[in-house]
N, CA, C and O atoms as CSV, one atom per row, in Angstrom:
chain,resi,resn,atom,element,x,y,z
A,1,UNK,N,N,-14.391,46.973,36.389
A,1,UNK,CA,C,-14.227,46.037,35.290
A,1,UNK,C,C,-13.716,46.758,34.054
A,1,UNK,O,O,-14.320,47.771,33.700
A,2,UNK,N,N,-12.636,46.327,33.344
A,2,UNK,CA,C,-12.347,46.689,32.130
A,2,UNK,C,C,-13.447,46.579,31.146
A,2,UNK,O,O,-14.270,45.678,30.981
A,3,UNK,N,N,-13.231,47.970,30.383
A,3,UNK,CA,C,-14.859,48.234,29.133
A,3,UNK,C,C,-14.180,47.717,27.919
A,3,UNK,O,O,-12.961,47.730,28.086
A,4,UNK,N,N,-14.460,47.364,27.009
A,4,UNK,CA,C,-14.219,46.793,25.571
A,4,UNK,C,C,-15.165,47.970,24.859
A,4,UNK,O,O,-16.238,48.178,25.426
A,5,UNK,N,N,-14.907,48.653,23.827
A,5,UNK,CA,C,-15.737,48.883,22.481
A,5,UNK,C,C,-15.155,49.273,21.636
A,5,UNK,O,O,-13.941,49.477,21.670
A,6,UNK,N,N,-16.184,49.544,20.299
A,6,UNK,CA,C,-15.778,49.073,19.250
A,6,UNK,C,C,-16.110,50.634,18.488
A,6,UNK,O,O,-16.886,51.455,18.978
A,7,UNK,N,N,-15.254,50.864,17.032
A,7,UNK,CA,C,-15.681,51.871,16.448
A,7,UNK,C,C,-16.668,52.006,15.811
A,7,UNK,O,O,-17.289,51.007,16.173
A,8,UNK,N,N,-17.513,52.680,14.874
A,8,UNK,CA,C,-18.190,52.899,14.379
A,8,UNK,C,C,-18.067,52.131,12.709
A,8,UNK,O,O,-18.920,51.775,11.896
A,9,UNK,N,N,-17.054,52.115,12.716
A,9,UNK,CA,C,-16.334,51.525,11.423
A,9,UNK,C,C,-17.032,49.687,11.073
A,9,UNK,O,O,-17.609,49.118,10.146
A,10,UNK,N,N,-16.479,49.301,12.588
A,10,UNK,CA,C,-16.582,47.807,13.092
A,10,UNK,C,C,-18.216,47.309,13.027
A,10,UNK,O,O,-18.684,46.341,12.426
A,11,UNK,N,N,-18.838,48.222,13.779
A,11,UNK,CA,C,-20.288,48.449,14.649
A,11,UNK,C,C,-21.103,47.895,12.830
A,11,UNK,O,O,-22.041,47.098,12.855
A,12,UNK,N,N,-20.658,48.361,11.655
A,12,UNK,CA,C,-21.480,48.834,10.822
A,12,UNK,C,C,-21.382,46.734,9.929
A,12,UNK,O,O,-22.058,46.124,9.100
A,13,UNK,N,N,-20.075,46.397,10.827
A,13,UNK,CA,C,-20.413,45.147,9.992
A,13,UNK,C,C,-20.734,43.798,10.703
A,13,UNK,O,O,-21.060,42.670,10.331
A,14,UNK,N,N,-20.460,44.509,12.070
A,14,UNK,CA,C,-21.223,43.247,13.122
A,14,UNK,C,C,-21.613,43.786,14.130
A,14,UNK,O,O,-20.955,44.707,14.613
A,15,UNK,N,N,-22.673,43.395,14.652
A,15,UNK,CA,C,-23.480,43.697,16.357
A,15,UNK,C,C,-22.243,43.773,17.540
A,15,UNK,O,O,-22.348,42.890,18.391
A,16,UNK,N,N,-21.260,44.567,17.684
A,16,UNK,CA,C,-20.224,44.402,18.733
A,16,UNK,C,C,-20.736,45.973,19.920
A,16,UNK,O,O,-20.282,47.117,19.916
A,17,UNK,N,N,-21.578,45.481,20.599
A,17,UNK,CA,C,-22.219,46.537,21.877
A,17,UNK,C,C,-20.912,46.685,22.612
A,17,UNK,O,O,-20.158,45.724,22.760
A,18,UNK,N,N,-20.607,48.058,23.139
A,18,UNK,CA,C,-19.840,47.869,24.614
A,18,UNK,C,C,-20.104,47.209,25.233
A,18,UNK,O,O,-21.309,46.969,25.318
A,19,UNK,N,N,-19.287,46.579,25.959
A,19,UNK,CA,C,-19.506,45.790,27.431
A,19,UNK,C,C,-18.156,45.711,28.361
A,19,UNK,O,O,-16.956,45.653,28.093
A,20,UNK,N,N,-18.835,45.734,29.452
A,20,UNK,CA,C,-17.823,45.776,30.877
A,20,UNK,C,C,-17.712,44.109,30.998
A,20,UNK,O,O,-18.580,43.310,30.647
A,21,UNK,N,N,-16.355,43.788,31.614
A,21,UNK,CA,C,-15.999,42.268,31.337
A,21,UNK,C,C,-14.830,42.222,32.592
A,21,UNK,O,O,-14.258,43.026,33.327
A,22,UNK,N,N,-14.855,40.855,32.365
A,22,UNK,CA,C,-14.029,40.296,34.011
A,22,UNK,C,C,-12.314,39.928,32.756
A,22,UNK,O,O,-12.269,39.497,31.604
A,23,UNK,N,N,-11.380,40.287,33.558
A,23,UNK,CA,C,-10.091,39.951,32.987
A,23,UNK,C,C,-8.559,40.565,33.485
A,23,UNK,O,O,-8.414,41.679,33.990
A,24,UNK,N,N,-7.576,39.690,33.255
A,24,UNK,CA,C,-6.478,40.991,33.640
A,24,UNK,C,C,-5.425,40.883,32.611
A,24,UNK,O,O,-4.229,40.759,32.878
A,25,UNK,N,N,-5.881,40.930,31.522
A,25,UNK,CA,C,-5.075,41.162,29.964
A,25,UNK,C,C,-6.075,41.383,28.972
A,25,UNK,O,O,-7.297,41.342,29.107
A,26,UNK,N,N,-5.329,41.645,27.865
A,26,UNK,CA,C,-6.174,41.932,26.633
A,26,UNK,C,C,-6.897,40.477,26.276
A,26,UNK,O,O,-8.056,40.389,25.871
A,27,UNK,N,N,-6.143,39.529,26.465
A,27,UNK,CA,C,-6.207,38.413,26.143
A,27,UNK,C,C,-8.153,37.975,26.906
A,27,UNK,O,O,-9.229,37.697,26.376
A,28,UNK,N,N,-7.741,38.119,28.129
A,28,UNK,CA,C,-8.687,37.333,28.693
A,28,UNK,C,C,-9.834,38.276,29.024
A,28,UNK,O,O,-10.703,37.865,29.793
A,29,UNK,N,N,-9.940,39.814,28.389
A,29,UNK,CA,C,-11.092,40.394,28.355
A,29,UNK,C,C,-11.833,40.209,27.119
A,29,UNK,O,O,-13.026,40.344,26.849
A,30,UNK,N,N,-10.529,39.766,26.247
A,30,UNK,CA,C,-11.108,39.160,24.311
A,30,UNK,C,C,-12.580,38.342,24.726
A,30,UNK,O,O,-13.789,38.568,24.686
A,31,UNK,N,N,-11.512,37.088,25.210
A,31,UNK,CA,C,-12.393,35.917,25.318
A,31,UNK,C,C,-13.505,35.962,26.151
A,31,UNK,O,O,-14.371,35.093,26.043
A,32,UNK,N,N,-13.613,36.995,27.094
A,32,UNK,CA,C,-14.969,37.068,28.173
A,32,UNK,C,C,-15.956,38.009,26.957
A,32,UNK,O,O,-17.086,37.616,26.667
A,33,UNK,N,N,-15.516,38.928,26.496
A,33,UNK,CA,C,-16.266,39.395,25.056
A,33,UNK,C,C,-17.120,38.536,24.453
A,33,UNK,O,O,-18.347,38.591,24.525
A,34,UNK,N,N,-16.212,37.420,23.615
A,34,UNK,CA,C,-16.544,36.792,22.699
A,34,UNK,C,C,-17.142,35.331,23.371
A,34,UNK,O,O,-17.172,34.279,22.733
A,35,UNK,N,N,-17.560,35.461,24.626
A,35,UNK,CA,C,-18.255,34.456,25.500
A,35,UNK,C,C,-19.915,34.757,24.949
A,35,UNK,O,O,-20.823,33.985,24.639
A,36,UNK,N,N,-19.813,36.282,24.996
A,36,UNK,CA,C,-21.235,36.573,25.222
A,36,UNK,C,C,-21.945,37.146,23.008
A,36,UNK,O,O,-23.019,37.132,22.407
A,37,UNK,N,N,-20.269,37.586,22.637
A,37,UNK,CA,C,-20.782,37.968,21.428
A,37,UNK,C,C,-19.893,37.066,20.193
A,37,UNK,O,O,-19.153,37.622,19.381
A,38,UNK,N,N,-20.129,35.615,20.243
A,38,UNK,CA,C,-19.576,35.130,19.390
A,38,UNK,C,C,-18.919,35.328,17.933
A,38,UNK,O,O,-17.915,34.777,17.482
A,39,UNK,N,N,-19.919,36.438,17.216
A,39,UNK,CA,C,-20.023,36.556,16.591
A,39,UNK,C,C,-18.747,37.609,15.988
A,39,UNK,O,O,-18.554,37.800,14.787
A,40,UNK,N,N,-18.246,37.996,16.679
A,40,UNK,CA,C,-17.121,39.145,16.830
A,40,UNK,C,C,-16.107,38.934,16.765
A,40,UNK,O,O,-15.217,39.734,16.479
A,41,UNK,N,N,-15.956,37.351,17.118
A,41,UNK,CA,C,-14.627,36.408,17.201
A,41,UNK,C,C,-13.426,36.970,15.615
A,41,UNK,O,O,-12.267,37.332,15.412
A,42,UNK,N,N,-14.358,36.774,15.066
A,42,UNK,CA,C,-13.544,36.590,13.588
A,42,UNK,C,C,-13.165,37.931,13.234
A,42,UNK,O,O,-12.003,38.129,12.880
A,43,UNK,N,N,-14.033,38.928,13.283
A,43,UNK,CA,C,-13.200,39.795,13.070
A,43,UNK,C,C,-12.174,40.644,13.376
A,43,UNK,O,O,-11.522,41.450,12.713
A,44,UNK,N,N,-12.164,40.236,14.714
A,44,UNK,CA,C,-10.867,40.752,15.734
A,44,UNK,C,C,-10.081,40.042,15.421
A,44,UNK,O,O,-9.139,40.665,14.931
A,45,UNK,N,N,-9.865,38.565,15.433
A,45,UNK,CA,C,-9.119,37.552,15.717
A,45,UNK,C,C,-8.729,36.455,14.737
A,45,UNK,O,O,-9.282,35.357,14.790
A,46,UNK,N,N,-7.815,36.728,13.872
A,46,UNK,CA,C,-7.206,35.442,13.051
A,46,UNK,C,C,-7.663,33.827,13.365
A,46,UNK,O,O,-8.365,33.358,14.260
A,47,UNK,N,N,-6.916,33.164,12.173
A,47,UNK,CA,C,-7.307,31.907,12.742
A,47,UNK,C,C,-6.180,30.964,13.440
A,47,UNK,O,O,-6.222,29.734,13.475
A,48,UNK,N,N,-5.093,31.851,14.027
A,48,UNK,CA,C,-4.531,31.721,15.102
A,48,UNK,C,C,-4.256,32.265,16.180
A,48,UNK,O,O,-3.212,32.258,16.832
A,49,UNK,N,N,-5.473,32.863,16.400
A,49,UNK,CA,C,-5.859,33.924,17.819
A,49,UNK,C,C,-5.501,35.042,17.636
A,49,UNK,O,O,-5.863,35.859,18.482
A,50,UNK,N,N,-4.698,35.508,16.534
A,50,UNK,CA,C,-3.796,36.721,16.753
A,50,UNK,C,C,-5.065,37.813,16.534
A,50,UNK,O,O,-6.275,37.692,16.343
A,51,UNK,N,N,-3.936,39.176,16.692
A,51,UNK,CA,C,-4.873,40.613,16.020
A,51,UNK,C,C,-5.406,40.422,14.804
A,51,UNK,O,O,-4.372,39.976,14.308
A,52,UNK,N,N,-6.175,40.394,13.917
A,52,UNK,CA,C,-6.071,40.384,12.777
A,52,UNK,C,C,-5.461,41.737,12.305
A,52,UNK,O,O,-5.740,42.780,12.897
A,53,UNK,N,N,-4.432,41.700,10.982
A,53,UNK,CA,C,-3.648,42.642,10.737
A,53,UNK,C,C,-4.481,44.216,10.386
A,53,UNK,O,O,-4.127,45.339,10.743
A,54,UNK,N,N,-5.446,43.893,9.728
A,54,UNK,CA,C,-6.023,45.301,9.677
A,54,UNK,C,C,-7.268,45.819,10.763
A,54,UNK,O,O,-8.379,46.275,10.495
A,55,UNK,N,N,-6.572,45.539,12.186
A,55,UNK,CA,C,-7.158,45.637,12.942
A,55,UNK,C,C,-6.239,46.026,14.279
A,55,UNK,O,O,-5.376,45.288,14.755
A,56,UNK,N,N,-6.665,47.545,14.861
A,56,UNK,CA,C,-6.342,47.734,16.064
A,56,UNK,C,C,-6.355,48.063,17.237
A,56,UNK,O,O,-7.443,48.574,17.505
A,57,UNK,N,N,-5.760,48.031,17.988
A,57,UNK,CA,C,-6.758,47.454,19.638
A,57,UNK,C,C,-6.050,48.457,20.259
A,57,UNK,O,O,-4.936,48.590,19.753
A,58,UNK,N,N,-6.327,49.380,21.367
A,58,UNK,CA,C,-6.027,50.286,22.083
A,58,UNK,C,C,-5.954,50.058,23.626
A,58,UNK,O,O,-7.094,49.696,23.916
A,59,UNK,N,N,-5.436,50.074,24.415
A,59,UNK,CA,C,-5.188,49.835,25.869
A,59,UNK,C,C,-5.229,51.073,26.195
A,59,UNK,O,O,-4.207,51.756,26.138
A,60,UNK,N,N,-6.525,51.629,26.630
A,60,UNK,CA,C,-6.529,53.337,26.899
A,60,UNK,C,C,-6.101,54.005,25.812
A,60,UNK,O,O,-6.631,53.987,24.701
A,61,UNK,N,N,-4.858,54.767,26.237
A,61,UNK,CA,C,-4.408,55.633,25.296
A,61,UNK,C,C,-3.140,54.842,24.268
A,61,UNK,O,O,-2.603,55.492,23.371
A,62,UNK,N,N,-2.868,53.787,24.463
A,62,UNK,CA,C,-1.546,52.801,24.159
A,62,UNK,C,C,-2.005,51.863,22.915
A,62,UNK,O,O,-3.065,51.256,23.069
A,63,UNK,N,N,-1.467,51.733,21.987
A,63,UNK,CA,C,-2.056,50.457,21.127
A,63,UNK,C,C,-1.060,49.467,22.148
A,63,UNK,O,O,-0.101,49.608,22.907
A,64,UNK,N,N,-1.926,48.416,21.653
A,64,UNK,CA,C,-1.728,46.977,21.867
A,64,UNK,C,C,-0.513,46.425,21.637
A,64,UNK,O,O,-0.199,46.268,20.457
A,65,UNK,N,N,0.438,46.009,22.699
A,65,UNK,CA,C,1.957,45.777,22.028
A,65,UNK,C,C,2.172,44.740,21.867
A,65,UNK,O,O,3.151,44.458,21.176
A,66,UNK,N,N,1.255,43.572,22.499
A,66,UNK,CA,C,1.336,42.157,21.770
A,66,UNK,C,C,0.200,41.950,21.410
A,66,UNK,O,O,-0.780,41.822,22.144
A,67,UNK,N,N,0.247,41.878,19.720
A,67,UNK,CA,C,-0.935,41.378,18.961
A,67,UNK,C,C,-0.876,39.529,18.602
A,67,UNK,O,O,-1.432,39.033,17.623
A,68,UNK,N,N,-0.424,39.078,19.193
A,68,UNK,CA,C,-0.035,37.422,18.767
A,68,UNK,C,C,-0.729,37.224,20.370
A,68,UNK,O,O,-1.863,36.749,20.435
A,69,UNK,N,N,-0.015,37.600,21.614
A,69,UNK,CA,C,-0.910,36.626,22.718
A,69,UNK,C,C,-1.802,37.821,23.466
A,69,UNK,O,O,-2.542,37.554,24.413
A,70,UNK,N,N,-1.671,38.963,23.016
A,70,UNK,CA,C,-2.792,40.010,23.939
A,70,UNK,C,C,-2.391,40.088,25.229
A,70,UNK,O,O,-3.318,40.303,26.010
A,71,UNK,N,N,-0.861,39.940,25.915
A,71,UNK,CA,C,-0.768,39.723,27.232
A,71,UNK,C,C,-0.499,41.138,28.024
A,71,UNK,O,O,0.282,41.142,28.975
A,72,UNK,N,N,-1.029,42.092,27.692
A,72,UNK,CA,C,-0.717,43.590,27.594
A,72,UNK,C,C,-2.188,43.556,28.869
A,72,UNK,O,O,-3.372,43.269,28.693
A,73,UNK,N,N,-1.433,43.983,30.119
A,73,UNK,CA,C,-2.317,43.777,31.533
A,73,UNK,C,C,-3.227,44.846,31.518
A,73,UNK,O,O,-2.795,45.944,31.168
A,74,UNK,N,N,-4.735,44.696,31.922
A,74,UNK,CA,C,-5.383,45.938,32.079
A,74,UNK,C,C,-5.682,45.676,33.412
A,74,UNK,O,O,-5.444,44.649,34.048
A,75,UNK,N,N,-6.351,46.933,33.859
A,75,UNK,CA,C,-6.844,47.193,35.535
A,75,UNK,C,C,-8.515,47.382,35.404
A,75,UNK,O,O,-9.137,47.599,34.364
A,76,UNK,N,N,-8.949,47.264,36.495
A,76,UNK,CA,C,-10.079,47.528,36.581
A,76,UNK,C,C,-10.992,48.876,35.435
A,76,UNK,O,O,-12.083,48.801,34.869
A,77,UNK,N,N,-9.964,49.997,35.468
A,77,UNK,CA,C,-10.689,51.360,35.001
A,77,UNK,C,C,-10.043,51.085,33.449
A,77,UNK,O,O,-10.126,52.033,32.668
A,78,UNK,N,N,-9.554,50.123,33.081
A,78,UNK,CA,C,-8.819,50.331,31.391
A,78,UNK,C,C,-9.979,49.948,30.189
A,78,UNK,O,O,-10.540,48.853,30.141
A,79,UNK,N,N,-10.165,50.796,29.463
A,79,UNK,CA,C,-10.800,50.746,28.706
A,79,UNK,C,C,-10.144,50.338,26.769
A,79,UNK,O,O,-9.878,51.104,25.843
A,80,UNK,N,N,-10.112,49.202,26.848
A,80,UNK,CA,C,-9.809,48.861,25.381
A,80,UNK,C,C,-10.692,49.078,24.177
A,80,UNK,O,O,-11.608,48.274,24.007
A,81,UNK,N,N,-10.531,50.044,23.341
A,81,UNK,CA,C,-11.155,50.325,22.098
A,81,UNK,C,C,-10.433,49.468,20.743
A,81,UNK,O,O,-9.229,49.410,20.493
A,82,UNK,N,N,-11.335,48.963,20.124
A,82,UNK,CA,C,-11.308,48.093,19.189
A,82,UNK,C,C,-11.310,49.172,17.895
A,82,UNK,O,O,-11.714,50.303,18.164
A,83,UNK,N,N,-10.891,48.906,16.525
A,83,UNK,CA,C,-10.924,49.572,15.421
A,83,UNK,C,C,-10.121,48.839,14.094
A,83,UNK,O,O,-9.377,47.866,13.973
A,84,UNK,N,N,-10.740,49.940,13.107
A,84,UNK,CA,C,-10.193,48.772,12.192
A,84,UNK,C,C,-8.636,50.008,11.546
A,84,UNK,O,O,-8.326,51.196,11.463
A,85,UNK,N,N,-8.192,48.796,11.285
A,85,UNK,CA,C,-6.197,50.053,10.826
A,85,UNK,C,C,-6.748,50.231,9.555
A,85,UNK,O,O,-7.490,49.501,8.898
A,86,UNK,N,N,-6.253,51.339,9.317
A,86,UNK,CA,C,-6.155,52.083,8.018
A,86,UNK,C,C,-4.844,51.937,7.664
A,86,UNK,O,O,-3.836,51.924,8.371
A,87,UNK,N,N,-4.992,51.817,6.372
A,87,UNK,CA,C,-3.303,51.330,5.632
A,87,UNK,C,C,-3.130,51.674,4.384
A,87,UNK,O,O,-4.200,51.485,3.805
A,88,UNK,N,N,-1.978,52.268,3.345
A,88,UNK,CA,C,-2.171,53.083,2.279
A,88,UNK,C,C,-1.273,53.864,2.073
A,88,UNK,O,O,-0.346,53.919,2.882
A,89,UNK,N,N,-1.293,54.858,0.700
A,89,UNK,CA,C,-0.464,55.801,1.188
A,89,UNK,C,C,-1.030,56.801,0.233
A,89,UNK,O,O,-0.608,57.957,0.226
């Protein structure tokens, strides 16, 4: 099962535990996530599903190349790490 977690950054402003989840995109490991941790919804996720912009999602070693539908395929062993973007200069 693909693992989801979250940084330390994230962790400090909502309850987001690792968890192993059923899916075969970013998309549909989101929503098996946010089945069990509602609460997480919002800060990942705009209020049109998207990435939220200061926010980014990792496919293993790969960021996330569609942040609008998450259709970026994972496998059983892919582990998506959640985080928040740093931006600035």
């Amino acid at each position: 099962m693909p693992k989801i977690s979250f940084t330390a950054n994230l962790r400090r402003h909502v309850d987001c535990p690792a968890a192993n989840v059923q899916g075969s995109t970013v998309a549909e490991c989101l929503a098996a996530y946010f089945e069990t941790h509602p609460q997480v919804r919002s800060y990942v996720l705009d209020e049109q599903a998207r990435i939220r912009r200061h926010v980014a999602v990792f496919v293993g070693s790969e960021q996330l190349t569609d942040p609008a539908a998450q259709s970026d395929p994972v496998e059983s062993t892919t582990e998506i790490t959640v985080m928040q973007a740093l931006s600035g200069g």
